[in-house]
Structures are given as C-alpha cells and as structure tokens.
C-alpha angles and dihedrals in degrees: 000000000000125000114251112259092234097069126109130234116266112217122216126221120217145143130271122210118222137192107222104215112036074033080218115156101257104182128344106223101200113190107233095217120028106241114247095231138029117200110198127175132182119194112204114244092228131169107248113273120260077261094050088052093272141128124272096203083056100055099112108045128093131210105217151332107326108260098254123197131188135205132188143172110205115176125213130206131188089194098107096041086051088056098063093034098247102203084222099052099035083057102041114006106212099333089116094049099047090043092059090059093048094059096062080075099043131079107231117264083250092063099044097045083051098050092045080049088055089044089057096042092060099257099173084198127039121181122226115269114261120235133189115272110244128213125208102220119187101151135325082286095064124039108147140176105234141172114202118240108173119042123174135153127197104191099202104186144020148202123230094278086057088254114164109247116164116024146154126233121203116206135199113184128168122204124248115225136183091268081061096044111016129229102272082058119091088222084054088049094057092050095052080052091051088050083051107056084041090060088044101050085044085061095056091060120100114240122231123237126242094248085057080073096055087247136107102210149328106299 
C-alpha cells in the first residue's frame, strides 16, 4: 500500500555518537518508534537560603544552568522485519539493535584488555577509560550533549531461539551543560545553542496582564 502523497514526513529522534576529541560522527543510533512521551526536569541551580546559612541579598540568584534530565521509553519490534524474512532478524531477533544501546555504557573490549595490561605491568595511575559523547536529538530545536544515567530493558517476546524480539528500553540522561563542559568545548557550544533557542521560542510567547491575574497592580 502506498503511503498517501499528502503526509508529512515523520522525524526520528535518536542519538549521535561523538568523539570527543576529533568531535567525528562515530555511530547514529535512529529510534525506530518515536516514544510517546518525553520527562524532562530540570532542578535550579540556586545559592542556600539565609536559613540554609545563605545570604539574603543573594536569594534570587542562580548559579548556573538548571541541572535537566530527561527520560524515555522507546519500544522496538523485529515484526516487520520477520515478515519479509530479514536475514538479520530471522538469526538473531533485536540483539543488534539493543547491543548497540548497551554500548554506549560500556568501555570498548580494547580498553579494558589495555588497562588490565597496565595493572599487570605495575602502573601505579590509570586513567579512566574514554567513551563517545552522545547526544540526545529530537529536532533542530533540541541537539544536546548528554551521559546516561538510567538504563533498563524489558525484552517482552521471543522467537523460538529465544531471540528478543519486541522489547521496550528505558532510557535516564542528564544534560551536559557548559558548567560540565565548559565554553571553549563544542558539547558546551551546543548547549549554549540549545539556551539560545530557548531564549528565542520564550520570546514568541505572548505575556499575560496583570488583570489576567485578577489584580490591578503590585501592592
């Protein structure tokens, strides 16, 4: 059946790997179904209260970017690829695709096997293993440097290999800001970019009034 001419096109969001130093694409990561719904908190980065042994002359400041977080919960399914009898799916269900998730949490074999080589060597310092820089993409609005924090899959049915093939991932990401990554940095930059369009979209709201309010002024 052919999709009717009319309709528009549906964007994905994903997640772009990112080596953070030469800052080269490393993997794209599309979800294959949009997730329904997108949380996302964000916690002020305030100065203590005069009763939390601030200053009262310094209430309202802040300090920084809020601290935003992010949860999703995207589902993947292997059914359409069944149907045609994908050589990949009918072999080895989802296990590609929810591989490739996992790995943004793991350190790859080669550093691990090089660090356990310095252990045995006697390195007296080892430095914590480098990973790509994800970021989160769900449209032009919205490119940010992430970590993930939360990471859970519920693999929901099989095929007769036991095979996932319909599951659900559960995904935690903070955003990293420029007090994470600093200004001079290209993750800090598309942050700044982010703040930006934030600051832009707020101004194409339209402000109340103040009898909106049921009041006719500030007491």
């Amino acid at each position: 059946m052919s999709t009717f001419p009319g309709s528009p096109r549906v964007l994905k969001g994903g997640i772009v790997l990112i080596d953070p130093d030469a800052w080269t694409i490393q993997r794209i990561i599309v979800l294959q179904y949009n997730p329904d719904t997108l949380t996302r908190t964000l916690q002020p980065k305030t100065v203590p209260t005069a009763s939390e042994g601030g200053d009262r002359t310094e209430v309202v400041r802040l300090k920084g970017p809020p601290v935003e977080t992010i949860k999703l919960e995207a589902e993947i399914d292997a059914t359409d690829q069944l149907e045609i009898a994908d050589s990949t799916a009918t072999q080895v269900g989802l296990h590609p695709q929810l591989a490739t998730l996992e790995l943004i949490v793991y350190p790859t074999s080669a550093q691990l096997q090089a660090n356990n080589s310095m252990e045995q060597s006697g390195t007296l310092e080892i430095a914590p293993m480098q990973a790509p820089l994800p970021l989160f993409i769900w449209s032009k609005n919205r490119i940010l440097p992430v970590r993930l924090t939360e990471f859970s899959i519920t693999e929901e049915a099989f095929d007769t290999a036991l095979n996932p093939i319909r599951a659900k991932v559960s995904l935690g990401m903070r955003v990293l800001n420029v007090d994470d990554l600093g200004f001079d940095q290209k993750g800090g930059s598309l942050f700044m970019i982010y703040q930006q369009q934030k600051e832009v979209l707020a101004s194409m709201s339209q402000g109340g009034t103040l009898s909106n309010l049921g009041i006719g002024g500030i007491p």
